[in-house]
C-alpha positions in Angstrom: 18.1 15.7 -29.0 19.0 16.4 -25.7 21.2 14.0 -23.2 20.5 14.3 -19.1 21.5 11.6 -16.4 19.1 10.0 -15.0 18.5 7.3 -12.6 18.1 4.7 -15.6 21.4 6.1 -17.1 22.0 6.6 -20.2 19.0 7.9 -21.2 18.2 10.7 -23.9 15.0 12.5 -24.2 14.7 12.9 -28.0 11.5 13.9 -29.7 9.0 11.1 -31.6 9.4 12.4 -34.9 13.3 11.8 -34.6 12.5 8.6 -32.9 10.2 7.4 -35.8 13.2 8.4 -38.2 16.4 6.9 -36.7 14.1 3.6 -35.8 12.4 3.4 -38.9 9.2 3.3 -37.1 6.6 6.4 -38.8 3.5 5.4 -37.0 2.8 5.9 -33.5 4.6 4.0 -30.8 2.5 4.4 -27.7 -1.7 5.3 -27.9 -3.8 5.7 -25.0 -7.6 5.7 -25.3 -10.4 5.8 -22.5 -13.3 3.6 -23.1 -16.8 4.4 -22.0 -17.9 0.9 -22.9 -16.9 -2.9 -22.1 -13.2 -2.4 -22.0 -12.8 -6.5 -22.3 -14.5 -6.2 -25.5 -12.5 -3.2 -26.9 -9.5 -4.7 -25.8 -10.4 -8.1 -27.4 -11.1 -5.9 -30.7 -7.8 -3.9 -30.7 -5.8 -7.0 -30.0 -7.7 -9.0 -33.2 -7.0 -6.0 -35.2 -3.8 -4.8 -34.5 -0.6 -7.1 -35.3 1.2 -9.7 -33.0 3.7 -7.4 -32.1 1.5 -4.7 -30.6 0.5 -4.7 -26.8 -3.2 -4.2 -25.6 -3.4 -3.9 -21.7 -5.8 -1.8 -19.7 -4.8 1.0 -17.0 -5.8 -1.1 -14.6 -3.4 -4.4 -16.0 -0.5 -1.8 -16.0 -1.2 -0.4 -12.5 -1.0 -3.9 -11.2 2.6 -5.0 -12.8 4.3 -1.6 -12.1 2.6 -1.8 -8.5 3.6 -5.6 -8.3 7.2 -4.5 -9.2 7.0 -2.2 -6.8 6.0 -4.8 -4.1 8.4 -7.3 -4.7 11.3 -4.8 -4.1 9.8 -3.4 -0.9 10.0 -7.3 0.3 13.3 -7.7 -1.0 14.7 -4.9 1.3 12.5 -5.9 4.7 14.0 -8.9 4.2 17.5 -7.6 3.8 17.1 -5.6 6.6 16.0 -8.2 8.7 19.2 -10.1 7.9 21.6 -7.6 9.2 19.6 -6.7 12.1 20.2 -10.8 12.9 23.8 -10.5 11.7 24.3 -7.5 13.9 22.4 -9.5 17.0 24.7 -12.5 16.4 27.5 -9.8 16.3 26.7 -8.2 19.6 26.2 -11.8 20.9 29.7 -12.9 20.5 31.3 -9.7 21.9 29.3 -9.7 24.5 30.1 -13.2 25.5 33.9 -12.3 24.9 33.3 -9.6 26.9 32.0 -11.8 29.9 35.0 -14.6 29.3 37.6 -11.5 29.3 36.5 -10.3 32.3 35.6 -13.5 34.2 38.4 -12.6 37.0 36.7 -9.3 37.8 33.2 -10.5 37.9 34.6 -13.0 39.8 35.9 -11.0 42.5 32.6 -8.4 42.6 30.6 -11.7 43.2 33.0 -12.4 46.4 32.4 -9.0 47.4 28.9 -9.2 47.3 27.6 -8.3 44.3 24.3 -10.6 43.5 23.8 -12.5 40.3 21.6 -10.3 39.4 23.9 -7.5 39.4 26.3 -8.8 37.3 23.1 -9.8 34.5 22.3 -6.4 34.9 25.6 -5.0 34.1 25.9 -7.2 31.1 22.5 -5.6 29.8 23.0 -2.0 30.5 26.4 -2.3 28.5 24.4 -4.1 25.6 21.5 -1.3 26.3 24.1 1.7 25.8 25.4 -0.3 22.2 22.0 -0.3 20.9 21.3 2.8 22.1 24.2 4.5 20.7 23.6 2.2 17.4 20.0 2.9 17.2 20.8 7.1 17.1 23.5 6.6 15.3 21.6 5.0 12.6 18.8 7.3 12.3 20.4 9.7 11.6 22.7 8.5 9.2 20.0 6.6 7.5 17.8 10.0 7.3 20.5 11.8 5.7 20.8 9.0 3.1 17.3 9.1 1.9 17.4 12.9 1.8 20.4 13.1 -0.2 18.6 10.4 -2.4 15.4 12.4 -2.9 17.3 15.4 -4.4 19.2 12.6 -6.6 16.1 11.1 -7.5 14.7 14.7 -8.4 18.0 16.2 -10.1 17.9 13.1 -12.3 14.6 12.8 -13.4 13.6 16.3 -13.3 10.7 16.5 -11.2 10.8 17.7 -8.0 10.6 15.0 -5.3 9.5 15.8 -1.5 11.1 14.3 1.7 8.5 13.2 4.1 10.1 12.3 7.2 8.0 9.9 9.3 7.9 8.9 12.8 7.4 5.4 11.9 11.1 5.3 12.0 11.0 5.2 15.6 10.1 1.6 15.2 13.6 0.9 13.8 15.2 2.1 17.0 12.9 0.3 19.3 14.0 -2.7 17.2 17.7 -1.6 17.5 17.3 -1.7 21.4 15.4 -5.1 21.3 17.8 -7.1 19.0 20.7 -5.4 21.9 18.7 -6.7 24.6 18.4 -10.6 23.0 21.8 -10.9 22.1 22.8 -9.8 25.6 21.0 -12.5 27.1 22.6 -15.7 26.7 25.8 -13.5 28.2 24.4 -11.9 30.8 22.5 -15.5 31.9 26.5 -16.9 31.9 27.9 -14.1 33.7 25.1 -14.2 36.5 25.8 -18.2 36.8 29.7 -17.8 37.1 31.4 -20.0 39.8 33.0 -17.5 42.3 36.4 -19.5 43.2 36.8 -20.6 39.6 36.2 -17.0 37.9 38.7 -15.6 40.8 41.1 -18.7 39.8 40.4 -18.0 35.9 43.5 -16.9 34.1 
Protein backbone atom coordinates (compact mmCIF):
# COMPACT_ATOMS: atom_id res chain seq x y z
CA UNK A 1 0.00 0.00 0.00
CA UNK A 2 1.58 2.95 -0.84
CA UNK A 3 0.11 6.79 -0.35
CA UNK A 4 1.43 9.74 -2.96
CA UNK A 5 -0.40 13.18 -3.55
CA UNK A 6 -1.78 13.58 -6.46
CA UNK A 7 -3.84 16.03 -8.31
CA UNK A 8 -7.10 14.02 -7.26
CA UNK A 9 -5.88 14.04 -3.61
CA UNK A 10 -6.10 11.60 -1.46
CA UNK A 11 -5.42 8.97 -3.60
CA UNK A 12 -3.49 5.55 -2.74
CA UNK A 13 -2.11 3.24 -5.17
CA UNK A 14 -2.81 -0.17 -3.55
CA UNK A 15 -2.56 -3.33 -5.41
CA UNK A 16 -5.96 -5.47 -6.79
CA UNK A 17 -5.50 -8.36 -4.67
CA UNK A 18 -5.65 -5.98 -1.52
CA UNK A 19 -8.37 -4.13 -3.16
CA UNK A 20 -10.49 -7.35 -3.83
CA UNK A 21 -9.89 -8.07 0.00
CA UNK A 22 -10.69 -4.89 1.94
CA UNK A 23 -13.80 -4.35 -0.62
CA UNK A 24 -14.92 -7.76 -0.57
CA UNK A 25 -14.86 -7.78 -4.30
CA UNK A 26 -12.56 -11.38 -5.47
CA UNK A 27 -13.31 -11.17 -9.13
CA UNK A 28 -12.00 -8.64 -11.43
CA UNK A 29 -12.95 -5.07 -11.34
CA UNK A 30 -11.97 -3.65 -14.72
CA UNK A 31 -11.54 -6.18 -18.14
CA UNK A 32 -10.62 -4.90 -21.48
CA UNK A 33 -11.07 -7.09 -24.58
CA UNK A 34 -10.46 -6.16 -28.35
CA UNK A 35 -12.98 -7.54 -30.71
CA UNK A 36 -12.29 -8.53 -34.24
CA UNK A 37 -16.00 -8.89 -34.88
CA UNK A 38 -19.34 -6.75 -34.67
CA UNK A 39 -18.47 -4.95 -31.50
CA UNK A 40 -22.47 -3.83 -31.18
CA UNK A 41 -23.14 -7.43 -31.06
CA UNK A 42 -20.49 -8.36 -28.46
CA UNK A 43 -21.37 -5.63 -26.52
CA UNK A 44 -25.09 -6.43 -26.68
CA UNK A 45 -23.89 -10.15 -25.44
CA UNK A 46 -21.69 -9.00 -22.49
CA UNK A 47 -24.28 -6.56 -21.30
CA UNK A 48 -27.22 -9.70 -21.43
CA UNK A 49 -24.76 -11.77 -19.67
CA UNK A 50 -23.21 -9.91 -17.19
CA UNK A 51 -25.26 -8.39 -14.14
CA UNK A 52 -27.05 -4.85 -13.93
CA UNK A 53 -24.37 -3.52 -12.08
CA UNK A 54 -21.58 -4.14 -14.60
CA UNK A 55 -20.73 -1.44 -17.31
CA UNK A 56 -20.28 -2.44 -21.07
CA UNK A 57 -18.92 0.58 -23.26
CA UNK A 58 -16.68 0.44 -26.23
CA UNK A 59 -13.15 2.46 -26.61
CA UNK A 60 -14.66 4.52 -28.72
CA UNK A 61 -17.91 5.42 -26.13
CA UNK A 62 -15.21 6.15 -23.48
CA UNK A 63 -13.00 8.38 -25.79
CA UNK A 64 -15.99 10.43 -26.47
CA UNK A 65 -17.16 11.24 -22.61
CA UNK A 66 -13.52 11.73 -21.34
CA UNK A 67 -13.00 13.85 -24.60
CA UNK A 68 -16.43 15.60 -23.99
CA UNK A 69 -15.33 16.36 -20.38
CA UNK A 70 -12.50 17.63 -21.62
CA UNK A 71 -14.40 20.02 -24.05
CA UNK A 72 -16.72 21.40 -21.78
CA UNK A 73 -13.87 22.68 -19.44
CA UNK A 74 -11.85 24.20 -22.31
CA UNK A 75 -15.31 26.31 -22.94
CA UNK A 76 -15.74 27.03 -19.46
CA UNK A 77 -12.29 28.88 -19.23
CA UNK A 78 -12.58 30.80 -22.88
CA UNK A 79 -15.52 31.92 -21.49
CA UNK A 80 -13.98 32.97 -18.20
CA UNK A 81 -11.37 34.53 -19.86
CA UNK A 82 -13.45 36.48 -21.99
CA UNK A 83 -15.18 37.87 -18.94
CA UNK A 84 -12.26 39.49 -17.39
CA UNK A 85 -10.78 40.70 -20.52
CA UNK A 86 -14.43 42.72 -20.57
CA UNK A 87 -14.15 43.46 -16.94
CA UNK A 88 -10.70 44.71 -17.36
CA UNK A 89 -12.00 46.87 -20.69
CA UNK A 90 -14.76 48.31 -18.54
CA UNK A 91 -11.92 48.89 -15.95
CA UNK A 92 -9.64 50.77 -18.18
CA UNK A 93 -12.86 52.55 -19.52
CA UNK A 94 -13.67 54.27 -16.29
CA UNK A 95 -10.03 55.35 -15.46
CA UNK A 96 -9.60 56.54 -18.54
CA UNK A 97 -12.64 58.69 -18.53
CA UNK A 98 -11.55 59.81 -14.92
CA UNK A 99 -8.45 60.46 -16.26
CA UNK A 100 -9.98 62.90 -19.09
CA UNK A 101 -12.52 64.62 -16.31
CA UNK A 102 -9.31 65.07 -13.86
CA UNK A 103 -7.48 66.70 -16.32
CA UNK A 104 -10.15 68.67 -18.22
CA UNK A 105 -8.33 72.16 -17.18
CA UNK A 106 -5.06 71.06 -18.84
CA UNK A 107 -6.57 69.70 -21.92
CA UNK A 108 -8.28 72.66 -21.85
CA UNK A 109 -5.53 74.97 -21.90
CA UNK A 110 -3.32 72.77 -24.73
CA UNK A 111 -6.51 73.07 -26.94
CA UNK A 112 -6.21 77.16 -26.48
CA UNK A 113 -2.68 76.70 -27.32
CA UNK A 114 -3.26 74.99 -30.35
CA UNK A 115 -3.25 71.61 -29.85
CA UNK A 116 -6.01 70.00 -32.44
CA UNK A 117 -8.65 67.57 -31.33
CA UNK A 118 -6.97 65.15 -32.72
CA UNK A 119 -4.13 65.57 -30.58
CA UNK A 120 -5.70 65.37 -27.57
CA UNK A 121 -7.66 61.70 -28.87
CA UNK A 122 -4.36 60.72 -29.56
CA UNK A 123 -2.88 61.34 -26.30
CA UNK A 124 -5.82 59.55 -24.67
CA UNK A 125 -4.85 56.36 -26.86
CA UNK A 126 -1.17 56.26 -26.58
CA UNK A 127 -1.65 56.43 -22.65
CA UNK A 128 -4.42 53.45 -23.02
CA UNK A 129 -1.77 51.86 -25.70
CA UNK A 130 1.22 51.96 -23.14
CA UNK A 131 -1.43 50.20 -20.23
CA UNK A 132 -2.19 47.36 -22.51
CA UNK A 133 1.10 47.17 -23.60
CA UNK A 134 2.67 47.01 -20.25
CA UNK A 135 -0.53 44.63 -19.29
CA UNK A 136 -0.18 42.49 -22.23
CA UNK A 137 3.91 41.63 -21.24
CA UNK A 138 3.14 41.62 -18.06
CA UNK A 139 0.82 38.92 -18.47
CA UNK A 140 2.67 36.66 -20.53
CA UNK A 141 4.95 36.18 -18.70
CA UNK A 142 3.35 35.75 -15.58
CA UNK A 143 0.80 33.49 -17.14
CA UNK A 144 3.83 31.27 -18.79
CA UNK A 145 5.40 30.86 -15.59
CA UNK A 146 2.05 29.64 -14.17
CA UNK A 147 1.53 26.89 -16.52
CA UNK A 148 5.22 25.78 -16.25
CA UNK A 149 5.11 25.53 -12.62
CA UNK A 150 1.77 23.64 -13.16
CA UNK A 151 3.35 21.02 -15.57
CA UNK A 152 6.01 20.00 -13.04
CA UNK A 153 2.87 19.86 -10.45
CA UNK A 154 0.92 17.96 -12.81
CA UNK A 155 4.00 15.56 -13.34
CA UNK A 156 5.34 15.38 -9.58
CA UNK A 157 1.82 14.38 -8.68
CA UNK A 158 0.93 11.89 -10.97
CA UNK A 159 4.26 10.55 -11.74
CA UNK A 160 4.72 10.78 -15.29
CA UNK A 161 6.70 13.13 -16.71
CA UNK A 162 4.73 15.99 -18.36
CA UNK A 163 6.44 18.38 -21.24
CA UNK A 164 5.96 22.16 -21.49
CA UNK A 165 5.21 23.17 -24.99
CA UNK A 166 5.34 26.78 -25.30
CA UNK A 167 3.36 28.16 -28.22
CA UNK A 168 3.35 31.17 -30.15
CA UNK A 169 -0.36 31.18 -30.31
CA UNK A 170 -0.01 33.13 -27.21
CA UNK A 171 0.74 36.07 -29.04
CA UNK A 172 -2.92 36.27 -29.85
CA UNK A 173 -3.56 37.00 -26.16
CA UNK A 174 -1.45 40.10 -26.34
CA UNK A 175 -2.85 41.38 -29.51
CA UNK A 176 -6.17 41.00 -27.68
CA UNK A 177 -4.72 42.77 -24.61
CA UNK A 178 -3.77 45.79 -26.92
CA UNK A 179 -7.29 45.70 -28.69
CA UNK A 180 -9.60 45.58 -25.55
CA UNK A 181 -6.93 49.00 -24.41
CA UNK A 182 -7.66 50.50 -27.58
CA UNK A 183 -11.85 50.13 -27.25
CA UNK A 184 -12.07 51.09 -23.88
CA UNK A 185 -10.02 54.25 -24.71
CA UNK A 186 -12.32 55.25 -27.17
CA UNK A 187 -15.40 56.67 -25.73
CA UNK A 188 -12.62 58.90 -23.63
CA UNK A 189 -10.55 59.90 -26.08
CA UNK A 190 -13.84 60.85 -28.41
CA UNK A 191 -14.84 63.13 -25.03
CA UNK A 192 -11.58 64.62 -24.62
CA UNK A 193 -11.22 65.57 -28.49
CA UNK A 194 -14.84 67.20 -28.21
CA UNK A 195 -14.06 69.32 -24.99
CA UNK A 196 -15.36 72.92 -24.96
CA UNK A 197 -12.13 75.17 -24.73
CA UNK A 198 -13.48 78.09 -22.26
CA UNK A 199 -15.47 75.68 -20.23
CA UNK A 200 -12.47 72.94 -19.65
CA UNK A 201 -10.21 76.21 -18.95
CA UNK A 202 -13.22 77.44 -16.55
CA UNK A 203 -13.61 73.72 -15.11
CA UNK A 204 -12.74 73.46 -11.55
Amino acid sequence: LVDYINAAGGTMAISLESMQRFYDRPGATYLEITVDGDVAAVQDSLRSTLPPEAFVYTGAAALEGTSAAIRQSGALAIALQWIVALVAAVALLNTLTLSVLERRRELGVLRAMGGGRGTLARMVLAEALSVGIVGGILGLIIGAGLQYLSTLILGASIGIPVQYNASWTVLLYGLVALGLSLLGSAPPAVHASRLNIVDAIAAD
